[in-house]
N, C-alpha and C positions, 0 to 999 in steps of 0.2 A: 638380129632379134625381130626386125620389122619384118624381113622376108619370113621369117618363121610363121609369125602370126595374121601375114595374109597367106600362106600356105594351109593353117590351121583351118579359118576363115571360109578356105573353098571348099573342104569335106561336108560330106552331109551329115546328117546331125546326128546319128549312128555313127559316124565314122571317128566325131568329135568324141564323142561319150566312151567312146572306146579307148582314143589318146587320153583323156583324163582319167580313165579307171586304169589301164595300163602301165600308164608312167612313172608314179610313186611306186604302183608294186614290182614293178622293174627292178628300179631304182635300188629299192630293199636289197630284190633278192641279189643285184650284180655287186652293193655295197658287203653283202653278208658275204661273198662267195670271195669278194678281192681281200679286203682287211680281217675275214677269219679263215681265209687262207681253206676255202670247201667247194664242194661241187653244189649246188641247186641251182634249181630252173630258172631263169629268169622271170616266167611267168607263172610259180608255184605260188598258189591262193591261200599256203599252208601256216600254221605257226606264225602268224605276221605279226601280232604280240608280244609275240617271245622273241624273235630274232632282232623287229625294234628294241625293244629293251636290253636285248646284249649288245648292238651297239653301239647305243646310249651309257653302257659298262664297258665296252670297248674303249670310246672317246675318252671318259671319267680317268681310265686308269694307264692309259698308253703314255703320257708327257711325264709323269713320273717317272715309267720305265726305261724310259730313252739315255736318261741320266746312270742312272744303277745298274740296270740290267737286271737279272736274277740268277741264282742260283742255280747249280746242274738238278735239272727233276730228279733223275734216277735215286738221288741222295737224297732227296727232299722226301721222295714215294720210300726212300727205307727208313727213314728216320718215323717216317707216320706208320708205318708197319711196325715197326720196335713198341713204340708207344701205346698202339691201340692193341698191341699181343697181335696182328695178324700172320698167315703162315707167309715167310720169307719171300720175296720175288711178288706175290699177288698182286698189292697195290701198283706195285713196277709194270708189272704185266695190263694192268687197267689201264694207266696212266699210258702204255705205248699203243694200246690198241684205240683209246678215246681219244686220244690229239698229240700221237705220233713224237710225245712229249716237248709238243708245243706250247708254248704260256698263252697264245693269243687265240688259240684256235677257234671258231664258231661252227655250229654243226648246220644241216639245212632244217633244225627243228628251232633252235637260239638255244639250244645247251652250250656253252661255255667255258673256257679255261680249259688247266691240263687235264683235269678232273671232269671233263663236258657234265658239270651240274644244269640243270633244269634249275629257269628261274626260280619256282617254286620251291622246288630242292634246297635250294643254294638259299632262299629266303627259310626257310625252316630250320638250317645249320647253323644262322649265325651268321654268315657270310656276306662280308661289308661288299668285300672287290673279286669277285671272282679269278680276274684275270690273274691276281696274286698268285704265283705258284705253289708258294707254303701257304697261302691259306686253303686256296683251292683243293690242294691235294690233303691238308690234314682235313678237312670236312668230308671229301671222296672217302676216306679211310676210317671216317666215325662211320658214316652211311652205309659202309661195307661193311664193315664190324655188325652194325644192327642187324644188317639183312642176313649175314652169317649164323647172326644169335636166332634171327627166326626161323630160320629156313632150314639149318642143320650140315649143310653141303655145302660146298666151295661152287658147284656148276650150279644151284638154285642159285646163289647169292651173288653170281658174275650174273646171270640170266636175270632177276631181278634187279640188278645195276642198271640192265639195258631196258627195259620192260615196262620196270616198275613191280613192286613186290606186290600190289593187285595183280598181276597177270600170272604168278607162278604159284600152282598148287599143285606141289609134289613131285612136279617132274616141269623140265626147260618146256617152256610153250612153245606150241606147235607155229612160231614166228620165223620167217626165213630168216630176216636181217639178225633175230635173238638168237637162233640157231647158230649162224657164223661166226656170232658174237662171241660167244662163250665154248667155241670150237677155237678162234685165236686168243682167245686170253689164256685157257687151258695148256694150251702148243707152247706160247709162251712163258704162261708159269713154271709149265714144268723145264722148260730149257733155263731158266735164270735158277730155278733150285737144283737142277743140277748143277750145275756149272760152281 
């Protein structure tokens, strides 16, 4: 540790300021990327609010889970589709395309759970634990239901899933990442309502 901070010590004072702006955000982003299992930068300046706080909801609800474990999504994402009337396979189809129907997942924005709700999101729904897979996924499945009821179409309401239903007026916005988005939830809804 000593060696460390006469190493620190001999930088110039730019050099210093750089280690101390660097290294928490680091830190974040290698913390987000290990324990929510995602790819971001190590030195992305982005969402540093939101990814802290997922996981800070990360930490909260992982010693619980060790013990219990959770339930299969699949079954969890149908049982929320039964409930809220959505068409068969949809929320299944969300739920594989936002976290590979993973419970712990974090994105490189701090959306969360299987469900990748947006803090905000996920504070608007009610939602105590994100990481919860029934919770997570029946709140995914209220929020989809709404955006269904406004938008009219199944590819607005996967496109405003990923967006946010500010960004979709009347047709999938012209967003690369949204575009692909609701090009594979579509792929895959329609293979699970076949099948």
């Amino acid at each position: 540790m000593r060696a460390m901070w006469r190493l620190f010590l001999k930088l110039r004072w730019w050099q210093q300021g750089l280690v101390v702006v660097l290294t928490p955000l680091t830190a974040l982003n290698l913390a987000v990327a290990f324990f929510g299992q995602t790819v971001v930068s190590p030195l992305s300046p982005f969402y540093l609010d939101e990814k802290a706080g997922a996981l800070g909801a990360y930490f909260k609800h992982r010693p619980g889970c060790v013990l219990k474990g959770h339930g299969d999504l699949a079954d969890l994402a149908k049982a929320a589709e039964k409930r809220e009337k959505l068409p068969a396979g949809l929320m299944q189809a969300i739920v594989w395309v936002e976290s590979e129907n993973e419970a712990h997942r974090i994105s490189y924005a701090g959306a969360m759970g299987p469900a990748q709700l947006m803090p905000g999101t996920a504070a608007d729904l009610g939602v105590k634990d994100p990481f919860d897979p029934e919770e997570s996924i029946s709140a995914g499945a209220r929020y989809l239901k709404r955006l269904l009821e406004r938008t009219g179409r199944l590819d607005l309401a996967v496109a405003a899933y990923n967006a946010g239903p500010g960004n979709v007026h009347g047709r999938v916005p012209q967003i690369g990442q949204t575009q692909v988005y609701v090009a594979k939830v579509m792929k895959r809804y329609h293979a699970l309502k076949a099948s």
